[in-house]
N, C-alpha and C positions, 0 to 999 in steps of 0.2 A: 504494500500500500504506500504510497507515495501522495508525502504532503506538504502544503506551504510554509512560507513562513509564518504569511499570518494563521493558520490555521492548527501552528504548533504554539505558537504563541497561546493564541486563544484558547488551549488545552491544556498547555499547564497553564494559565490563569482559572480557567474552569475547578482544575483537579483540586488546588492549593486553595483557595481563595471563595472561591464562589458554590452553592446551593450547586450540584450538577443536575438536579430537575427543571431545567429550566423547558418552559415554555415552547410547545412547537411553531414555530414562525415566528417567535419574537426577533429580531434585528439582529445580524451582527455585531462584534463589538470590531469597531475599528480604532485603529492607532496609526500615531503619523509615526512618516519615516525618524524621528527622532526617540521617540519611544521606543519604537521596535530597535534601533541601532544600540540607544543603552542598553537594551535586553541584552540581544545578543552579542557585545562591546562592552562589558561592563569597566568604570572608570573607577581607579582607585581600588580593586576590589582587596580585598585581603585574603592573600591564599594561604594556607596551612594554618599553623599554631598560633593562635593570637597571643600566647605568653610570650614568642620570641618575636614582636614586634614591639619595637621600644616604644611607649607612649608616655604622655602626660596625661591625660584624661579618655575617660570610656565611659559612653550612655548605653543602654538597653531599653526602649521600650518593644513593648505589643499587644496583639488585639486579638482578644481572646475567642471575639466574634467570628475571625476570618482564620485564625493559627498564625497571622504575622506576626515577626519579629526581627527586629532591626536592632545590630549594634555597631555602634560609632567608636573610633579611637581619633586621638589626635595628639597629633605634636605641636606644641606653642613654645615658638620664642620669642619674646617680647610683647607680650598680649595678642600676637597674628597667630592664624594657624597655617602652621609651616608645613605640614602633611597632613592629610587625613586618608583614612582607610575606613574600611566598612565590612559587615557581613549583615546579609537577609536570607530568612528562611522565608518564602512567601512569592506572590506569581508577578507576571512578568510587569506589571507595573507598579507592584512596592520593589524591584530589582532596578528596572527604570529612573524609578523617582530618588531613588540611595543615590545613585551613578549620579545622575545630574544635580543631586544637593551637594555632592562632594565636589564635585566641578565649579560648581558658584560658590563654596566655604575657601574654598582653600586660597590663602593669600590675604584672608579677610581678615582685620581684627575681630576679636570675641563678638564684640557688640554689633558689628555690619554683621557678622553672620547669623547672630540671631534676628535678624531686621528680614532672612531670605524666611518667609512662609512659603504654606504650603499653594496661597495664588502662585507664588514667583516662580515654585518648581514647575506646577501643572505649564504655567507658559512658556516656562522655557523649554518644557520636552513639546511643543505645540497645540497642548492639550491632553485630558486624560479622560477617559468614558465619567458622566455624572457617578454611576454606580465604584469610580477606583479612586477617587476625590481624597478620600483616606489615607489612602499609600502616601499620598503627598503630604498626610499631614504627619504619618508616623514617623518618614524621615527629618523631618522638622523635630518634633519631638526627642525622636532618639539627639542629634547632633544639641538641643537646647541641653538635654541631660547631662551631655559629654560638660558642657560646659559648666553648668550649674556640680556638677560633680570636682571638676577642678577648681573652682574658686571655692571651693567647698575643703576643700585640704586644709590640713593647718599646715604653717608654713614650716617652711626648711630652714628656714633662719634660727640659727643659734637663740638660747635663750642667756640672758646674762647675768 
């Protein structure tokens, strides 16, 4: 059997993510070419062991609703983040929406990048189906965490 992209897309988003009863003759889901590129493109991604990726800061949230779950790492120096990495368990538009949150954090200080919601991700991948609206808000979330978790440290400065 031989299939598309979008129609592999649409399958594992089905599989992970979505009710698989759906509706006979309800609509396609479509996604623009930028969505589907992050899918399968993914930026930043973190492969293997997250213990041996040096970080400052790690977010985790998710959605118990759909089984997503998204975590942020980052490295900061000088209030910017100087890398960031990511892993998502979840379908092809909370993988999407990670890839391009990381794309527009990175380089940013702390506070611009919490300024990127989850409007700014849905438009910059061209849009995302009403029904995945979410994806874009859990990578928001997870990367707010990262952050709110490292200002959240006590500090490394000697005490006197």
């Amino acid at each position: 059997m031989t299939t598309t992209s979008n129609n592999s897309i649409a399958a594992a988003d089905n599989a992970t993510c979505e009710n698989s009863n759906q509706a006979a003759g309800a609509p396609s889901w479509v996604y623009s070419d930028i969505v589907k590129d992050h899918f399968l493109s993914p930026r930043n991604f973190l492969m293997g062991d997250e213990t041996k990726y040096p970080h400052d800061a790690e977010g985790t949230v998710g959605n118990p609703v759909c089984g997503d779950q998204m975590r942020m790492f980052l490295q900061i120096e000088n209030d910017k983040i100087k890398d960031i990495k990511w892993k998502t368990y979840g379908c092809a538009s909370a993988i999407a929406s990670t890839s391009a949150l990381s794309e527009l954090a990175k380089d940013k200080t702390l506070d611009e990048a919490l300024k990127i919601g989850p409007t700014e991700i849905a438009e910059f991948l061209g849009g995302l189906p009403a029904h995945k609206f979410h994806c874009s808000v859990l990578g928001h979330e997870a990367l707010a965490a990262a952050i709110t978790n490292y200002r959240n440290k006590p500090s490394l400065s000697p005490v006197a």
